[in-house]
PLY file of the C-alpha trace (Angstrom):
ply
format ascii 1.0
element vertex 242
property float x
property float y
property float z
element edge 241
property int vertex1
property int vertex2
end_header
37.51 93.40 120.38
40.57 91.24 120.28
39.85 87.76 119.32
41.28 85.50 122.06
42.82 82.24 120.32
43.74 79.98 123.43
39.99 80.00 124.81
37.94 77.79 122.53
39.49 74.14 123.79
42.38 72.39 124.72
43.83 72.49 121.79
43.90 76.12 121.27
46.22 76.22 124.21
49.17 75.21 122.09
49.02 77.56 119.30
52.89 79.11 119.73
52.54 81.17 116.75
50.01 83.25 114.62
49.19 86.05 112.49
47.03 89.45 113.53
46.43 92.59 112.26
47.19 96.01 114.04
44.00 97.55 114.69
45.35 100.15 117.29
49.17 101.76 118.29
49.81 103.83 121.03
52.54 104.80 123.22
54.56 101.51 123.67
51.47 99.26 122.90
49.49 97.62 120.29
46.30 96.29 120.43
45.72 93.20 117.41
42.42 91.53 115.57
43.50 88.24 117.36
45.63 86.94 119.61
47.33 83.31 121.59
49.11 85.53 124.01
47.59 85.01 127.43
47.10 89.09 129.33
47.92 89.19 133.10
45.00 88.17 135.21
43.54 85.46 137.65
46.73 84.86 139.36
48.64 83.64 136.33
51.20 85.90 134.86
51.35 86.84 131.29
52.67 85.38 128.21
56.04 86.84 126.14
57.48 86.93 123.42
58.16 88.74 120.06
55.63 90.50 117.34
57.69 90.15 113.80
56.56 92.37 110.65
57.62 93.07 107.37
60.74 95.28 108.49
60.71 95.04 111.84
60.32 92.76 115.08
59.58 93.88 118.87
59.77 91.75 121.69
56.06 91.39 123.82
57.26 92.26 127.46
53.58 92.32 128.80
49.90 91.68 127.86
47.29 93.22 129.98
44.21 93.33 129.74
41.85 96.38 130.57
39.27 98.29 128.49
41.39 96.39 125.45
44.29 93.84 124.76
47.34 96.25 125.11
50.98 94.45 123.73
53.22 95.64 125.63
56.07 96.34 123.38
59.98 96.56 123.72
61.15 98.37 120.46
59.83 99.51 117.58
55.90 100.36 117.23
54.43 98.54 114.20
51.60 101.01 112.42
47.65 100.19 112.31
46.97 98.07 109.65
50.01 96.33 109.69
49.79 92.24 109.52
52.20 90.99 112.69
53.03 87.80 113.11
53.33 86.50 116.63
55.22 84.03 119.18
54.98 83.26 121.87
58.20 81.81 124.37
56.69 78.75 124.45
59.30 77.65 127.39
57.42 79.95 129.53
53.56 79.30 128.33
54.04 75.70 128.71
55.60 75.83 132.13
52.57 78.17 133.42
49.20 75.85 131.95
51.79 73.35 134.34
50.97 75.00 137.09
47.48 76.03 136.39
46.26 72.25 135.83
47.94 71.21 139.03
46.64 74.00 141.33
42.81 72.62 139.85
43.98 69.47 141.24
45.22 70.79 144.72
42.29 72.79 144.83
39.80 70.39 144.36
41.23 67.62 146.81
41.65 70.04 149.20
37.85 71.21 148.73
37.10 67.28 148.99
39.10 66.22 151.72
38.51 69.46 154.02
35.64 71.75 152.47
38.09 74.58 152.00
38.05 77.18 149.10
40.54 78.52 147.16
40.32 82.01 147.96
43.60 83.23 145.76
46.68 82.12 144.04
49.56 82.83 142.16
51.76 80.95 139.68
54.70 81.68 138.50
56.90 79.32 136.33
58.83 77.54 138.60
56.82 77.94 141.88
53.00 78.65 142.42
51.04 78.85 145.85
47.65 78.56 146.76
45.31 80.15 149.68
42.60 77.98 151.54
40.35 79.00 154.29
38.57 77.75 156.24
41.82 75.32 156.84
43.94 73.94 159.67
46.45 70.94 158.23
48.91 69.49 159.64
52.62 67.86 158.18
51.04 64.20 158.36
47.85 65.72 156.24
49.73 67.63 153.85
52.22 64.66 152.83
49.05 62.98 151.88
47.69 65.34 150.03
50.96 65.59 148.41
50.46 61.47 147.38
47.54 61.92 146.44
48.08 64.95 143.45
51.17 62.84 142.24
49.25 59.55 142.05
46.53 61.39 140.02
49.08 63.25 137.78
50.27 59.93 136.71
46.98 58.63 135.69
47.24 60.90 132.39
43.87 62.31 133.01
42.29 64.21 129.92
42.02 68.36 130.65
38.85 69.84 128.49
37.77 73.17 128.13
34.01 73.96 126.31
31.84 76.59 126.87
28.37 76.19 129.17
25.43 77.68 130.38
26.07 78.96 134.12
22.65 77.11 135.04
24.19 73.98 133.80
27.16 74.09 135.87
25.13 75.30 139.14
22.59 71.92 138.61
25.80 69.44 138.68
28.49 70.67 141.14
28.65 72.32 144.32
28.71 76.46 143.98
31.12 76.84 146.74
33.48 74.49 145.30
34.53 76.74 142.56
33.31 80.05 143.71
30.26 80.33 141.74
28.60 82.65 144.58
31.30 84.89 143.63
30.48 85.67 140.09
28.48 88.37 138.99
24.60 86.74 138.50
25.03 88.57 134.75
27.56 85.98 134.03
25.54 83.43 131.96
27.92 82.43 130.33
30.76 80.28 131.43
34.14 78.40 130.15
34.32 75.85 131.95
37.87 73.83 132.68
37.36 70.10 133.70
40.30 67.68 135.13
38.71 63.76 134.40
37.22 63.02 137.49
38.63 65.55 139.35
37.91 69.37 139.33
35.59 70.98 136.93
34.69 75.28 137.25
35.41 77.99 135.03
38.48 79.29 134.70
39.79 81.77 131.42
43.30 80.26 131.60
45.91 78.20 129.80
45.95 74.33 130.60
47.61 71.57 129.48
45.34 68.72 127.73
46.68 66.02 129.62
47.90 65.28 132.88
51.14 63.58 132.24
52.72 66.60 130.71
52.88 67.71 134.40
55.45 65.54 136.15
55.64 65.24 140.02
54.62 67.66 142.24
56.27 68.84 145.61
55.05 70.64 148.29
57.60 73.32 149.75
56.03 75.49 152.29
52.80 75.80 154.38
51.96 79.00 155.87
49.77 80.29 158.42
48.06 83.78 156.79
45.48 84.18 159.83
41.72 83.91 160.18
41.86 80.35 159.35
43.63 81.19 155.96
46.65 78.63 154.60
48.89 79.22 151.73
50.77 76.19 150.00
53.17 76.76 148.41
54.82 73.66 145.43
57.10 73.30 143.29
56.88 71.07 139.86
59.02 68.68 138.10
60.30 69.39 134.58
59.22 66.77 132.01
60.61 66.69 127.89
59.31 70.21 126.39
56.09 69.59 124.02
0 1
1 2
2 3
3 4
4 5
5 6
6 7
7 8
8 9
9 10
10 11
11 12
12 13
13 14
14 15
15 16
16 17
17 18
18 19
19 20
20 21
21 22
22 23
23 24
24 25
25 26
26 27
27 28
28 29
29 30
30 31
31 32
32 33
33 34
34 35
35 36
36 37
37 38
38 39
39 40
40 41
41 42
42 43
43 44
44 45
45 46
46 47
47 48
48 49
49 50
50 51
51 52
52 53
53 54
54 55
55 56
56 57
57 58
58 59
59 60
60 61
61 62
62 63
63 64
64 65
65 66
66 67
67 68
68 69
69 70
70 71
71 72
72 73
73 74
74 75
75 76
76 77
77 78
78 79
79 80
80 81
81 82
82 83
83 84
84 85
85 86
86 87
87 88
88 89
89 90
90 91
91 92
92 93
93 94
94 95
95 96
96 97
97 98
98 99
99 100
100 101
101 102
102 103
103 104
104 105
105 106
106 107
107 108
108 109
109 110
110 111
111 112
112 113
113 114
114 115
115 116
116 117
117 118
118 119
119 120
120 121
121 122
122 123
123 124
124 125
125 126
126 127
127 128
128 129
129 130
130 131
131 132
132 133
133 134
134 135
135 136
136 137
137 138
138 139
139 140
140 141
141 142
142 143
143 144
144 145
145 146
146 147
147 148
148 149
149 150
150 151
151 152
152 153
153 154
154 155
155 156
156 157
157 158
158 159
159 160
160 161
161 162
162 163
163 164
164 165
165 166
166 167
167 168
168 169
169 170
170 171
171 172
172 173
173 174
174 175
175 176
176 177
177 178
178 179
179 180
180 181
181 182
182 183
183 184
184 185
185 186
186 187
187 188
188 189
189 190
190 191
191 192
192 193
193 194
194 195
195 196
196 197
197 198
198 199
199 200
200 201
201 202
202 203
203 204
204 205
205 206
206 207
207 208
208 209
209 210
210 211
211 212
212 213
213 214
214 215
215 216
216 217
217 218
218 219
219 220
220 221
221 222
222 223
223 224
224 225
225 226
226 227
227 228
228 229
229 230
230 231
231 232
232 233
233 234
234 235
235 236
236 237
237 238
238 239
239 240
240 241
């Protein structure tokens, strides 16, 4: 099993660079001991970057996530057993936990203000959307939910991630609010994501640890997808790279 370095807390989110061992090569992939690159799943893309050896350097095109961690690799194939040293484009990483924090925030005022679930998103790095049902909003609504995710984003509210016991989480917040009903009852086991004050639910992504690293964000399309279903769609400002 490949040791997933960004999960433990916050601060694990901003390792940009580490060193693995090659436990498995095949075909254009490598599987490592350990890694901070983030695999494709849960509506946020995966990380890049490069995989540098002793001899030799390949860039990371892909990480997925299946049976095992597969690097995806553009060039040369490093063997099993070799020690890799890895990095991540930290441009890109940084811009994504971005958009992760702020769709928690969307997502939970929308949950507030209207009772509606996230039922699926998408982020990409410099656009992300969000599906809620059951919603109907109109412009006049939406500016002020707008307002209201840029007046908390300003408030620099802490982002922690910690581990907890499913039961835990079920006693203190509302199962519907972040799709508890939807996880398998074997799932005991939970990492939980909390925005101060705001949002808390699991969640096995990459956040920032604070939320004035976000900037502003905009809201640049509402959709209609039927049966009740709306997609926003925002945009973010870019604030100095950390």
């Amino acid at each position: 099993m490949t040791k997933m370095l960004y999960m433990s807390d916050s601060e694990s989110n901003y390792i940009k660079r580490f060193e693995a061992e090659v436990t498995k090569a095949k075909g254009d992939y490598v599987v490592l001991d350990q890694t901070a690159f983030y695999p494709l799943g849960g509506g946020q893309p995966s990380d890049v970057g490069y995989l540098e050896w002793d001899g030799g350097k390949a860039r990371v095109k892909e990480v997925l996530k299946k049976s095992v961690v597969k690097h995806i690799l553009n060039g040369h194939i490093p063997k099993v057993g070799t020690r890799v040293w890895g990095e991540l484009d930290w441009e890109l990483r940084h811009a994504h936990m971005r958009m992760h924090t702020t769709q928690h925030i969307i997502s939970g005022l929308v949950y507030d203000r209207y009772g509606a679930r996230t039922v699926g998103n998408q982020l990409y790095s410099d656009h992300s959307r969000i599906d809620f049902a059951p919603l109907k909003i109109d412009q006049e609504s939406l500016n002020e939910l707008e307002s209201a995710c840029n007046e908390l984003l300003s408030k620099n509210l802490n982002i922690s991630i910690y581990e907890e016991d499913r039961s835990v989480l079920e006693a203190r917040i509302d199962k519907r609010r972040a799709n508890l009903d939807l996880l398998p009852s074997s799932v005991k086991r939970l990492r939980i994501v909390e925005v101060e004050g705001v949002d808390v639910g699991p969640c096995a992504g990459t956040h920032v640890r604070n939320t004035g690293e976000i900037g502003t964000m905009k809201i640049i399309k509402l959709q209609n997808k039927g049966k009740e279903t709306v997609r926003i769609t925002y945009e973010l400002t870019y604030p100095l790279a950390v």
